[in-house]
VOROVO-762345 format. One line per 10 residues: number of its first residue (from 1); their letters; for each residue x, y, z of C-alpha. Coordinates in pm, whole numbers. Example, Ala and Ser with C-alpha at 12.3 -4.5 7.8 and 13.67 -1.06 7.14 Angstrom:
1 = AS = 1230,-450,780 | 1367,-106,714
This chain:
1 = XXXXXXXXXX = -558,1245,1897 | -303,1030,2095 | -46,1295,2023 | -254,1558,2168 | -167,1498,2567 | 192,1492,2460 | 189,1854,2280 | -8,1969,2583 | 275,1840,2823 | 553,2059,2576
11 = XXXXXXXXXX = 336,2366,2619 | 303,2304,2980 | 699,2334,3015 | 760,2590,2759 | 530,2811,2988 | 686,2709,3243 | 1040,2786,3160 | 957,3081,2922 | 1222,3277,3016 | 1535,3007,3056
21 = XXXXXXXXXX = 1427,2948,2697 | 1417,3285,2601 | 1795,3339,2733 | 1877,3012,2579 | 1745,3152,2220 | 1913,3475,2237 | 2289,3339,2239 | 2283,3222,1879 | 2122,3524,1818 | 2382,3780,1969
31 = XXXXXXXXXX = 2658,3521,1817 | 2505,3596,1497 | 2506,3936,1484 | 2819,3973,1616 | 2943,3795,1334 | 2767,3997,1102 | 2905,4280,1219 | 3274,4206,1187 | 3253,4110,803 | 3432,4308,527
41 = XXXXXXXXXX = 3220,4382,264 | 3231,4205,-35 | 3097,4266,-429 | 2998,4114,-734 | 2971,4183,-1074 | 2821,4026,-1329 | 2778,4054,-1709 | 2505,3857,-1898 | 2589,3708,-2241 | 2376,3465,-2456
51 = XXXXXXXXXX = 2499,3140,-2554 | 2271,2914,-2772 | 2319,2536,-2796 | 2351,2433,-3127 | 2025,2268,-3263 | 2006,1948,-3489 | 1943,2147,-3848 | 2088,2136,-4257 | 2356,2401,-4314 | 2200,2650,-4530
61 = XXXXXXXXXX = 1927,2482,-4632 | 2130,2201,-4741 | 2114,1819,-4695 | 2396,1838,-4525 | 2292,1772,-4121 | 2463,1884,-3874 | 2395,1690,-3505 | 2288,1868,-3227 | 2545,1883,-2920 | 2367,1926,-2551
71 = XXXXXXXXXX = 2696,1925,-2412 | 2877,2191,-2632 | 2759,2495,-2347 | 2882,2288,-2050 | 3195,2165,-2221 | 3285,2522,-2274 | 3160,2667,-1959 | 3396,2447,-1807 | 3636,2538,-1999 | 3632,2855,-1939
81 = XXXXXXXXXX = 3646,2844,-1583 | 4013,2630,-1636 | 4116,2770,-1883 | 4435,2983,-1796 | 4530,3130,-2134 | 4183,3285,-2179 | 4226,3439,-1841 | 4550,3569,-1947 | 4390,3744,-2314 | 4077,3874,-2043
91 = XXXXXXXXXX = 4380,4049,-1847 | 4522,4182,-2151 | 4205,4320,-2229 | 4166,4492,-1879 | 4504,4654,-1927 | 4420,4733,-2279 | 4157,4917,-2128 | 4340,5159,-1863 | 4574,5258,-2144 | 4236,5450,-2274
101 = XXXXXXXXXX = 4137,5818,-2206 | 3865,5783,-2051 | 3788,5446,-1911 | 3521,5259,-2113 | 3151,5400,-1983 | 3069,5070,-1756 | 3418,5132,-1584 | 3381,5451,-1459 | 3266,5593,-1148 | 3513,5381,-973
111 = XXXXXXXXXX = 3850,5351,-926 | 4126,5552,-1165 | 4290,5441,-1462 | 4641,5397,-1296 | 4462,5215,-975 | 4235,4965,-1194 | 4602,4924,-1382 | 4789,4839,-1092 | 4505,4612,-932 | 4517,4416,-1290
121 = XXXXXXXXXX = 4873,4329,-1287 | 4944,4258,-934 | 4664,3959,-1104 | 4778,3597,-1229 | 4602,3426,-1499 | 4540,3122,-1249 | 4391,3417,-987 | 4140,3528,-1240 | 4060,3203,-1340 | 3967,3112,-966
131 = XXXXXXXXXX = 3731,3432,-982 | 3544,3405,-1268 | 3171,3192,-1252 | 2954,3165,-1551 | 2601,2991,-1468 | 2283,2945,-1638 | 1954,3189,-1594 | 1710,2885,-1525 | 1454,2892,-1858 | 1646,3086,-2085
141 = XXXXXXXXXX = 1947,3080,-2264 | 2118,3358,-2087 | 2424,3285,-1918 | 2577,3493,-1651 | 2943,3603,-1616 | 3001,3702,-1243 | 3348,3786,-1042 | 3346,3869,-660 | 3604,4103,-507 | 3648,4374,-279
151 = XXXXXXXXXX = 3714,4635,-562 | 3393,4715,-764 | 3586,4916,-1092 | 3829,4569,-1112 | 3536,4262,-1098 | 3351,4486,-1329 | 3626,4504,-1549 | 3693,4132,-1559 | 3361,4044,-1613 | 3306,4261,-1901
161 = XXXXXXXXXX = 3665,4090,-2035 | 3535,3763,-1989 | 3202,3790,-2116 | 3347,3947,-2450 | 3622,3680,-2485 | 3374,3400,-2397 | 3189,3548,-2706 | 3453,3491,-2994 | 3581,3189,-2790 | 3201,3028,-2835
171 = XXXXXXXXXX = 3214,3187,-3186 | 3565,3004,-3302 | 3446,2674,-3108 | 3105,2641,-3297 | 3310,2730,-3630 | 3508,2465,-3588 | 3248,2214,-3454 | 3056,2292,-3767 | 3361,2205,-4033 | 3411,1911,-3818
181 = XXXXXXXXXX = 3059,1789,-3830 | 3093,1808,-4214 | 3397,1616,-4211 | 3231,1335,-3992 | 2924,1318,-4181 | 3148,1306,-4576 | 3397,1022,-4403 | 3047,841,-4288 | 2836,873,-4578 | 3155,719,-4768
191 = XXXXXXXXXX = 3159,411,-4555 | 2827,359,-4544 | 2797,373,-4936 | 3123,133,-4923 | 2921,-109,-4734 | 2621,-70,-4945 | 2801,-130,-5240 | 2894,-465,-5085 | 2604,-576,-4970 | 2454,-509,-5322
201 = XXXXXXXXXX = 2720,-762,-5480 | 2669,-994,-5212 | 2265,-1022,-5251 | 2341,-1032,-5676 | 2550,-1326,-5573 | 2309,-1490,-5345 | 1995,-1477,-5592 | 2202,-1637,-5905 | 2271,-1938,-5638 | 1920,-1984,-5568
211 = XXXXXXXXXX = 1807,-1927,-5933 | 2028,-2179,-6059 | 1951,-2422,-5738 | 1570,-2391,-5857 | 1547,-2480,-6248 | 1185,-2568,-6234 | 1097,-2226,-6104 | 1035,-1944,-6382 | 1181,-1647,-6191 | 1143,-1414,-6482
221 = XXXXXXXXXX = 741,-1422,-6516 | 746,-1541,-6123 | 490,-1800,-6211 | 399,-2044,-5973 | 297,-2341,-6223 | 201,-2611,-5928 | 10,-2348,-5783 | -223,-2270,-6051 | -231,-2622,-6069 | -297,-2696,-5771
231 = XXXXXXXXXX = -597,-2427,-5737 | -797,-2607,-6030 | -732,-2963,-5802 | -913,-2759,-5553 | -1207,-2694,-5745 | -1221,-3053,-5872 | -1172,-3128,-5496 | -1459,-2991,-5356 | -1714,-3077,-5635 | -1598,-3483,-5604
241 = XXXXXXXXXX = -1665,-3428,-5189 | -2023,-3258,-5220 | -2090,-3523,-5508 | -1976,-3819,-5229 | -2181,-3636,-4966 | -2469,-3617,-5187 | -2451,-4021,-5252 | -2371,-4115,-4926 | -2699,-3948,-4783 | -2847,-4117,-5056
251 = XXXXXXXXXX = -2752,-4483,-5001 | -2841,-4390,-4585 | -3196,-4340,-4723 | -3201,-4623,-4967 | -3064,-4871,-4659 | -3363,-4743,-4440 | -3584,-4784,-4678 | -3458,-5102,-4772 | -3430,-5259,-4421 | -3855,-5180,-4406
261 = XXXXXXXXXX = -3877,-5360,-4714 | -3652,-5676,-4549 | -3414,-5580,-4824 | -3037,-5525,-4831 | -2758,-5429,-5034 | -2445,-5618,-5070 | -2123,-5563,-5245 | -2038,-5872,-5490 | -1719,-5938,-5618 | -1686,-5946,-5979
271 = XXXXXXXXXX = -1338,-5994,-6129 | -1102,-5665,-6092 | -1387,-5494,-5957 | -1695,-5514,-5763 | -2090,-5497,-5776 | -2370,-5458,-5585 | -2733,-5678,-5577 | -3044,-5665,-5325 | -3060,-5995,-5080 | -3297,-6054,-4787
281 = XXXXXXXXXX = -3204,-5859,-4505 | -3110,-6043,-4220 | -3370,-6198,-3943 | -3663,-6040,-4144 | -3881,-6236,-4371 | -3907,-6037,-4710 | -4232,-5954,-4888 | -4362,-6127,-5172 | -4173,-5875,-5411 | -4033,-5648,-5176
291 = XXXXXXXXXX = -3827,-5454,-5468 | -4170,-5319,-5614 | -4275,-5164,-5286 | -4353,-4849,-5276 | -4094,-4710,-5063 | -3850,-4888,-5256 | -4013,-4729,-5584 | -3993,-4409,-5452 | -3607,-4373,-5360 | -3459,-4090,-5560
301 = XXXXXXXXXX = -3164,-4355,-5755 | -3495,-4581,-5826 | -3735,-4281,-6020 | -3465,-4126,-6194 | -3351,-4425,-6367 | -3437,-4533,-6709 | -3499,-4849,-6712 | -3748,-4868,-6436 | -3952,-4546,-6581 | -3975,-4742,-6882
311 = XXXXXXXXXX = -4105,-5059,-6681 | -4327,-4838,-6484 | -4477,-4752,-6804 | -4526,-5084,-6987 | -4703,-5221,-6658 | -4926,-4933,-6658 | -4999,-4928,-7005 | -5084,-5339,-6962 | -5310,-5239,-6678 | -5514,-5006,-6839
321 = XXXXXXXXXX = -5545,-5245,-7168 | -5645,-5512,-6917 | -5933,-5303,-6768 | -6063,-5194,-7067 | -6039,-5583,-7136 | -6326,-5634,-6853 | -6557,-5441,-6976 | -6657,-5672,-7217 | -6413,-5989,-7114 | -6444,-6248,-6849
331 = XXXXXXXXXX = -6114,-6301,-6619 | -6049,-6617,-6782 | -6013,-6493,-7083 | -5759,-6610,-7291 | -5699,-6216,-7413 | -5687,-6080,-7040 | -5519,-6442,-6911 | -5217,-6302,-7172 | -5253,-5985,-7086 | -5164,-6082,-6703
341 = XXXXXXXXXX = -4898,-6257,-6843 | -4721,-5966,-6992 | -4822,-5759,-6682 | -4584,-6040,-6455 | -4324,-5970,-6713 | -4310,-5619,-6686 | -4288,-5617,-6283 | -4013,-5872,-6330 | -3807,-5594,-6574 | -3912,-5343,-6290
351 = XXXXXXXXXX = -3766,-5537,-6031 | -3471,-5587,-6178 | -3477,-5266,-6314 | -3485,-5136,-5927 | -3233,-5374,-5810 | -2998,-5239,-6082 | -3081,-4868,-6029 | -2938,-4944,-5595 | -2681,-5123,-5715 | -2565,-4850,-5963
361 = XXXXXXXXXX = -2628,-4599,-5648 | -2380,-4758,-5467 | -2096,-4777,-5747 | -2118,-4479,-5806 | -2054,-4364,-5422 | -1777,-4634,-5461 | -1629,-4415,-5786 | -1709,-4105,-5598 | -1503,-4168,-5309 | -1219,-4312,-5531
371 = XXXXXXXXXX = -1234,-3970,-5744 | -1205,-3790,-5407 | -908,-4006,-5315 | -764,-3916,-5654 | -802,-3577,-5606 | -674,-3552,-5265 | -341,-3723,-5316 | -280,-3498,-5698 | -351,-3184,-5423 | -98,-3354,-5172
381 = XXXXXXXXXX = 148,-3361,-5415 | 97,-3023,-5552 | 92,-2844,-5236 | 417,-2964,-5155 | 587,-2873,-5477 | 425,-2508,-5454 | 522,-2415,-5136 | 897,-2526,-5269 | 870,-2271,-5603 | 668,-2036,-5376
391 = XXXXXXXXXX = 945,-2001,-5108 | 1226,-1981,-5367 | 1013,-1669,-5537 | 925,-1522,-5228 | 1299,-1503,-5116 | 1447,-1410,-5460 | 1146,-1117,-5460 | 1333,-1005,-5087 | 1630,-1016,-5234 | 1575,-852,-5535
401 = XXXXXXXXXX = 1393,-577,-5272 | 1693,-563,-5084 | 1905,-475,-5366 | 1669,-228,-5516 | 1713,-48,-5153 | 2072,-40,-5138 | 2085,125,-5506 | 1838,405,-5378 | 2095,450,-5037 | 2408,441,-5239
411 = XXXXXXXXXX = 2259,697,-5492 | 2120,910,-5172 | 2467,900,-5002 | 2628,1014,-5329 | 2432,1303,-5358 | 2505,1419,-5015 | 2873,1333,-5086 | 2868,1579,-5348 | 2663,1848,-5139 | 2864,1825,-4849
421 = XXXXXXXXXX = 3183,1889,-5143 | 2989,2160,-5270 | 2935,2389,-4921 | 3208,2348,-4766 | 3393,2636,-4901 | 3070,2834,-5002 | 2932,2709,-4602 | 3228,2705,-4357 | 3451,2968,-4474 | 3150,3246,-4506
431 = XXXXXXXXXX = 3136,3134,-4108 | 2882,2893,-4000 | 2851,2974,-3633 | 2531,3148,-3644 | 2668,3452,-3484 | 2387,3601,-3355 | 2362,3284,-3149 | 2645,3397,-2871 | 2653,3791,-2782 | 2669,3987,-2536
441 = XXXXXXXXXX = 2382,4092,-2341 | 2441,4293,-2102 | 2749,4482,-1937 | 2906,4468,-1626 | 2921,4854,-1457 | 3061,4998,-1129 | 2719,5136,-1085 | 2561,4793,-1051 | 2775,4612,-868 | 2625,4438,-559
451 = XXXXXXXXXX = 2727,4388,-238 | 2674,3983,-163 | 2874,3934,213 | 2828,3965,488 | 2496,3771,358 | 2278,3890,638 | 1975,3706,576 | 2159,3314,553 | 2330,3431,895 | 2004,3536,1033
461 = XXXXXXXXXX = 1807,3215,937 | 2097,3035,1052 | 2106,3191,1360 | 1707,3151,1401 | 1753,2769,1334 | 2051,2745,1598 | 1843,2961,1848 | 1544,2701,1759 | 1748,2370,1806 | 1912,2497,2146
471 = XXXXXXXXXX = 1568,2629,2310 | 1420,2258,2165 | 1704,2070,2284 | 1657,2245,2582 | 1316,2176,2612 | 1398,1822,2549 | 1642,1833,2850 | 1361,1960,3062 | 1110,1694,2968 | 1347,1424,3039
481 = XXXXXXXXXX = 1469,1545,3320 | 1100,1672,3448 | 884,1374,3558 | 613,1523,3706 | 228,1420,3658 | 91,1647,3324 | -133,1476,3158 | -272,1109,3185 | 3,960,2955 | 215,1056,3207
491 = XXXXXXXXXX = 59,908,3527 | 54,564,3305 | 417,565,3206 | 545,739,3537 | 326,637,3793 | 308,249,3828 | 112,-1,4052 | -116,303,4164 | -476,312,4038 | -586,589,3874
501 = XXXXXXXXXX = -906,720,4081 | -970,1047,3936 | -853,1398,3841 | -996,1712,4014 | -932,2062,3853 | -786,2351,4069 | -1007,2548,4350 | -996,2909,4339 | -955,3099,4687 | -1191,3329,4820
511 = XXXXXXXXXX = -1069,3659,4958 | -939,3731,5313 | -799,3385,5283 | -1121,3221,5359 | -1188,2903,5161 | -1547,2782,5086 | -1606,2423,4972 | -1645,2406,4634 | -1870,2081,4632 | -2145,2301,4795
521 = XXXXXXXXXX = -2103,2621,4639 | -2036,2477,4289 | -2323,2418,4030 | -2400,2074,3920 | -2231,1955,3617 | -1923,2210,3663 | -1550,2071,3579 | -1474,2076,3993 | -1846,1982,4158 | -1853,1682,3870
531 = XXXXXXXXXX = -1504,1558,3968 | -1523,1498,4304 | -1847,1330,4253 | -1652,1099,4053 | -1413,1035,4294 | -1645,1003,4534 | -1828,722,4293 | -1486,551,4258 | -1414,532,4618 | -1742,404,4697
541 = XXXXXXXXXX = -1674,117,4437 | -1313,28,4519 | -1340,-186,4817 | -1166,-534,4784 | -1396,-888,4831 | -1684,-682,4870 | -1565,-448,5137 | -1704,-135,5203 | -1484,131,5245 | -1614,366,5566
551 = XXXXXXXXXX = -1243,521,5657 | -1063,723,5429 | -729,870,5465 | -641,1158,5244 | -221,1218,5242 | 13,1338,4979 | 393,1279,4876 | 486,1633,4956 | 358,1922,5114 | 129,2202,4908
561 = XXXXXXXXXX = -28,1931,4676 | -411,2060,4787 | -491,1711,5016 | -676,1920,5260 | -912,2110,5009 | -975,1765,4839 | -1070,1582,5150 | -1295,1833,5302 | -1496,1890,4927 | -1474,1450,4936
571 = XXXXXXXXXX = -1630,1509,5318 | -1864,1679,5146 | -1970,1541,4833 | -1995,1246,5092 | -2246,1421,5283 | -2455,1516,4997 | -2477,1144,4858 | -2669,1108,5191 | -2388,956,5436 | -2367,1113,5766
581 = XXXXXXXXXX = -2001,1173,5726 | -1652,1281,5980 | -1407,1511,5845 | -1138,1465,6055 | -785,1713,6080 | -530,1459,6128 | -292,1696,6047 | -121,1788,6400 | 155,2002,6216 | 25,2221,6006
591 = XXXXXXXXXX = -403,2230,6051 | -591,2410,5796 | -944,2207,5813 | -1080,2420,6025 | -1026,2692,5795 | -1192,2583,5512 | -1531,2455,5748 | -1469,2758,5972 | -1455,2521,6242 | -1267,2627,6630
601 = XXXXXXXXXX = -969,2513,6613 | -975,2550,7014 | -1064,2171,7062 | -1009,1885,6869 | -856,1554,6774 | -567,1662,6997 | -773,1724,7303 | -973,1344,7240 | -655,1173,7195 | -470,1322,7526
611 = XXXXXXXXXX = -833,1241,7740 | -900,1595,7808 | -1272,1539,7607 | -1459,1288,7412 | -1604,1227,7105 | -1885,1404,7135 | -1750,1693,7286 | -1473,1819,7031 | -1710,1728,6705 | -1869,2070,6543
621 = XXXXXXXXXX = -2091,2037,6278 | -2070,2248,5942 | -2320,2479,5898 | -2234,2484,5549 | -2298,2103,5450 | -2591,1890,5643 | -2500,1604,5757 | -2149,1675,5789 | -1954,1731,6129 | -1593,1807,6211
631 = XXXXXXXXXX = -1327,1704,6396 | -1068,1961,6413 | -717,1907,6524 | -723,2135,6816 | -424,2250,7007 | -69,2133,6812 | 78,1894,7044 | 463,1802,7109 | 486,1498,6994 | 203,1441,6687
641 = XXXXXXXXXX = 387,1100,6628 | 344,936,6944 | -12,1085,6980 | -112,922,6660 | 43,595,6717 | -71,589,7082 | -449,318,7153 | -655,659,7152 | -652,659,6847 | -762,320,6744
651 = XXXXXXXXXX = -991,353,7007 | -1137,691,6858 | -1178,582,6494 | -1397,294,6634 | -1593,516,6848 | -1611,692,6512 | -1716,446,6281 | -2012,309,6501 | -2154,663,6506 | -2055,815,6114
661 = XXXXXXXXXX = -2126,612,5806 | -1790,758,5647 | -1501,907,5810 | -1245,1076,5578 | -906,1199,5787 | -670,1501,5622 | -275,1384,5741 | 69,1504,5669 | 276,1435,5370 | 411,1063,5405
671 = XXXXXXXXXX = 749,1150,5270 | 810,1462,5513 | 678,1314,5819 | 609,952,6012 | 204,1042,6060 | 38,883,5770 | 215,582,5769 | 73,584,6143 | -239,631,6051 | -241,427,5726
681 = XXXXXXXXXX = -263,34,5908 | -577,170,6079 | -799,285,5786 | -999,143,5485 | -825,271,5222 | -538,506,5216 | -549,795,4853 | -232,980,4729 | -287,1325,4630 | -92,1426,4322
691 = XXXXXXXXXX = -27,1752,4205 | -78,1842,3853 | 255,1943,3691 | 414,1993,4039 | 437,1629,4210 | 788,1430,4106 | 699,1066,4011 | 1008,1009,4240 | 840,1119,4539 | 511,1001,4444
701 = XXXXXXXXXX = 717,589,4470 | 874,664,4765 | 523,715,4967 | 376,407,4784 | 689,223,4908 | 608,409,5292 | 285,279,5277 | 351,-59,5171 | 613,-106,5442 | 362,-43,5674
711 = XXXXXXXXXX = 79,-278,5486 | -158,-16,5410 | -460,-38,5180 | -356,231,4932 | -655,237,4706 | -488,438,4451 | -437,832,4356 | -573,1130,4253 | -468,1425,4003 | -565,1775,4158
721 = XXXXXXXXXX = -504,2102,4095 | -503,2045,3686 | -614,2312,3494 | -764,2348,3185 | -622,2301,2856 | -325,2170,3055 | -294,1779,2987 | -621,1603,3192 | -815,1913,3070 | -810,1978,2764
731 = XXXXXXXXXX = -1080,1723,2704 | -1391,1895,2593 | -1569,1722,2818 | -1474,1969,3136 | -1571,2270,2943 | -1942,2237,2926 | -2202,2289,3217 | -2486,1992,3156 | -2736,2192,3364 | -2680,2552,3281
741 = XXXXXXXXXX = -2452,2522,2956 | -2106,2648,2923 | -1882,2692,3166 | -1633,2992,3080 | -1311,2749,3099 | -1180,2898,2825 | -1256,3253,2887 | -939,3358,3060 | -683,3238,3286 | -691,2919,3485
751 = XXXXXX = -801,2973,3811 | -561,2954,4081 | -480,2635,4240 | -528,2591,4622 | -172,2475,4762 | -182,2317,5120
């Protein structure tokens, strides 16, 4: 929306200067029709002929291909248009024509015979030439043959000419392009079967090196011996590892068990090899005869051996003998006393029989782990020698592939050798061109010739767009040049060190040139009763170090700017807010106060000031506001200057100010005349009225600069007379009544501003 205020200001000044614009617009405009008017007419003719490009595709059917050429149609297009020997046979062709009784149908309805004749030879070949355009109908494959001129029977002629001789030109071109195509592809599928032949000798040499490098490799079963091999070492592999695994967790359970027993097994050296036997473990006392416990009984290596099932069996065989024995027997029995005997014996086998079965548990981890050793180095060895034999196969398999594929490409490119042999006379002397491909479409005639200059629509549009830049750049001059007050984008960038205090709209006038104050008559929440309210909150608040402000002085830069209509309304929104409030005509030159509060202009501020009444005497009170009284300017005296500047006036505002809570006082323009800057030193705050659109930002410094030379207290400035939809209102905000709903801003015209 911050682009808003800045369209507003352009519409502003092209309202403003409607009619310079106007006149400014119609110059390229006249320009352009005088132009338009003094053009010969010009015509064009045009013939329409289709021209195909040639598509990839086998001649008849063939395997002979023939490459597709996107460039053919342009090549010859631009051909034609250099070409000066075809321009000379389209010529010949023309006059060919005017030797005919009648003209050719397309021709006629024109010129005669005898002119078209003499209009064709007073032609060069490089004129014609220069004429002639052929261009492209966008989507299609039509191509248009157009010449311009002033006569309508020649251009038609020539473009019928050239349109017929670009058709057996194409025709001859594409004939040719096709034998030539057939030549390129015979010379190519030669070398390429050349180089295939080659490369098959090279690859036959290449594969008896590596046969004869590699005598251990069978190349004629392509066998992989070490492989195989090597596969059943794999097998063998991975039993001997799950066998090791298997023992290993077996001897960890035996030592366990062991340890409880205070048992443990220990490798013994025995010659070229070593054994294993049970020994105390160490710092544990062992049982009596730990190796028949029965956790040591019940290891797996212990119950699947032989020898101690077969103990386990004699002892309980002696045991049972022995307690049938007691039946009958005493204990010291000689029968059961041997009995015992053999019973001893028996554990002894079984303990030995248990020590043997660990022992043998451990060798044969001890083999296991050698057999695994075994195995691994064989598959080491292997592995190495088969990926040797299996790289020279796999190469001599690629190749033997390689050669197999140049075979099938040299017997391919010597079938299309002999094809391409075959239709050349049968293909390119029955005419390959695919006639129907280029013909003629459509004829030039004198009947359809068009005329194409003066072209009054681009000179119109360009006209437009000239009569568009030079009313802009116009409008551009304006808005540099104008720096008045439009909008509050403006007051920031051209009004600087002034406060902003507010921005009233324009006051309509009554009729019979009597003014009422708007501030009473207007409704609350209207676009003018709201804004001086604001203004009258601002002024109320703008006092420096706390100071209230009791004296106003309303001025402006220039004259007309609507200072006296604001400061009565400001009198009188003052009035309202409950302060017994002085309106006071300062203005000695040119009084209108009295006007507006319909006040006697008879005696006033000029009577006070030259001691002919007081005070009390020349204030009238306004029936119209309560609270509110008057001070008109009374007679116009000589010298307003020296009246203003004289004690009685200093003297008078103090009177004032001990009787009137606010005085406001309506004075001269500063920049016209020396009375506000009189007046300025001796009131609370000093506000510049601004015109909307009217005010220059030149004049509005040069008062600040008045007023600072005198060290006034210029509490800042106010917009007034703005309208709406004009910069400050075109906010939304000043076209709604809060109390009795819309206000009809928008319903027609602005009102008119007040100028004082």
């Amino acid at each position: 929306m911050t682009g808003m205020p800045q369209v507003r200001s352009l519409l502003y000044l092209v309202r403003k200067h409607a009619l310079l614009l106007a006149a400014v617009a119609a110059v390229p405009l006249a320009a352009g029709w005088l132009y338009a008017r003094r053009q010969e007419p010009g015509f064009r003719a045009a013939a329409t002929v289709q021209i195909k490009a040639r598509a990839a595709s086998y001649v008849n059917s063939t395997d002979v291909w023939i490459d597709a050429d996107p460039q053919f149609v342009p090549d010859q297009v631009y051909r034609i248009r250099s070409d000066e020997a075809l321009a000379g046979r389209v010529l010949a062709r023309v006059k060919e024509w005017t030797s005919r009784d009648p003209l050719p149908e397309p021709l006629r309805g024109g010129a005669s015979r005898e002119a078209l004749r003499a209009e064709a030879e007073s032609l060069r070949p490089a004129d014609a030439a220069a004429l002639v355009t052929v261009s492209p109908v966008p989507e299609t494959s039509y191509h248009q043959v157009a010449v311009p001129g002033r006569s309508p029977t020649l251009i038609a002629a020539l473009a019928n000419a050239y349109a017929l001789e670009i058709v057996a030109l194409f025709r001859e071109e594409k004939d040719r392009d096709v034998g030539s195509q057939i030549d390129d592809w015979e010379r190519q599928y030669q070398e390429r079967r050349d180089a295939a032949r080659e490369r098959v000798e090279g690859l036959g040499q290449e594969l008896a090196r590596l046969q004869s490098g590699n005598p251990g490799v069978d190349f004629l079963r392509r066998a992989n011996g070490p492989q195989q091999q090597l596969d059943a070492v794999g097998l063998a592999l991975a039993e001997a590892r799950e066998r090791r695994l298997s023992l290993q967790d077996e001897r960890q359970s035996a030592a366990g068990s062991l340890a409880a027993a205070g048992l443990a097994l220990e490798s013994v050296e025995a010659g070229e090899g070593r054994t294993y036997r049970l020994c105390p473990a160490p710092a544990k006392e062992p049982a009596e005869e730990p190796r028949l416990l029965a956790s040591v009984q019940a290891l797996p290596a212990v119950e699947r051996d032989a020898g101690v099932r077969d103990a386990r069996e004699r002892i309980a065989n002696l045991q049972e003998a022995d307690a049938s024995l007691a039946v009958t027997y005493q204990e010291t029995a000689a029968e059961r006393i041997a009995l015992r005997q053999r019973t001893r014996k028996a554990q002894a086998d079984l303990a030995r029989a248990t020590e043997a079965a660990l022992a043998g548990l451990a060798v044969s981890l001890d083999a296991a782990a050698a057999r695994v050793a075994r195995f691994e180095a064989r598959a080491a060895a292997l592995d190495a020698e088969a990926a040797l034999q299996a790289a020279a196969l796999a190469k001599a398999d690629a190749l033997q592939r390689r050669i197999e594929d140049h075979r099938r490409e040299i017997d391919s490119l010597d079938g299309r050798l002999a094809e391409a042999a075959r239709v050349r006379k049968t293909t390119i002397q029955a005419g390959a061109g695919n006639r129907h491909e280029v013909r003629l479409v459509r004829e030039a005639s004198v009947l359809s010739v068009s005329q194409v200059s003066p072209d009054l629509p681009r000179i119109w549009m360009l006209a437009v767009l000239a009569a568009l830049g030079l009313a802009a750049g116009v409008l551009y001059l304006f808005q540099v040049m104008d720096d008045t007050v439009k909008s509050r984008e403006d007051y920031d960038r051209l009004v600087r060190g002034l406060a902003f205090l507010g921005v009233v709209p324009a006051i309509e006038e009554e009729a019979e040139n009597q003014d009422q104050i708007a501030a009473v008559r207007g409704r609350t929440g209207t676009p003018v009763v709201e804004s001086i309210r604001a203004l009258r909150t601002t002024l109320h608040h703008a006092g420096v170090d706390g100071r209230e402000i009791r004296t106003i002085l309303m001025t402006s830069s220039g004259p007309r700017e609507g200072k006296t209509t604001l400061s009565t309304n400001l009198a009188a929104s003052l009035a309202q807010g409950g302060h017994r409030t002085l309106l006071m005509d300062a203005d000695l030159r040119r009084p209108r106060v009295h006007r507006m509060t319909g006040t006697d202009p008879a005696r006033g501020l000029s009577t006070v000031l030259a001691g002919r009444a007081t005070l009390s005497e020349a204030v009238q009170s306004c029936g119209l506001v309560p609270g509110l009284d008057v001070l008109p300017s009374g007679p116009l005296p000589p010298n307003p200057a020296e009246l203003l500047a004289g004690p009685a006036m200093k003297a008078l505002l103090e009177e004032a100010a001990g009787r009137y809570d606010r005085i406001v006082l309506d004075s001269p323009p500063v920049v016209t005349v020396t009375d506000p800057c009189v007046l300025a030193p001796l009131v609370d705050a000093v506000v510049l009225v601004i015109a909307h659109g009217t005010t220059s930002a030149r004049l509005v410094r040069r008062a600040r600069e008045a007023m600072d030379a005198v060290g006034a207290r210029v509490s800042g400035a106010v917009v007034n007379n703005a309208a709406p939809r004009k910069g400050f209102y075109g906010d939304p905000y000043y076209g709604y009544d809060y109390r009795y709903g819309y206000v009809a801003a928008g319903d027609g015209p602005p009102p008119a501003a007040r100028r004082n």
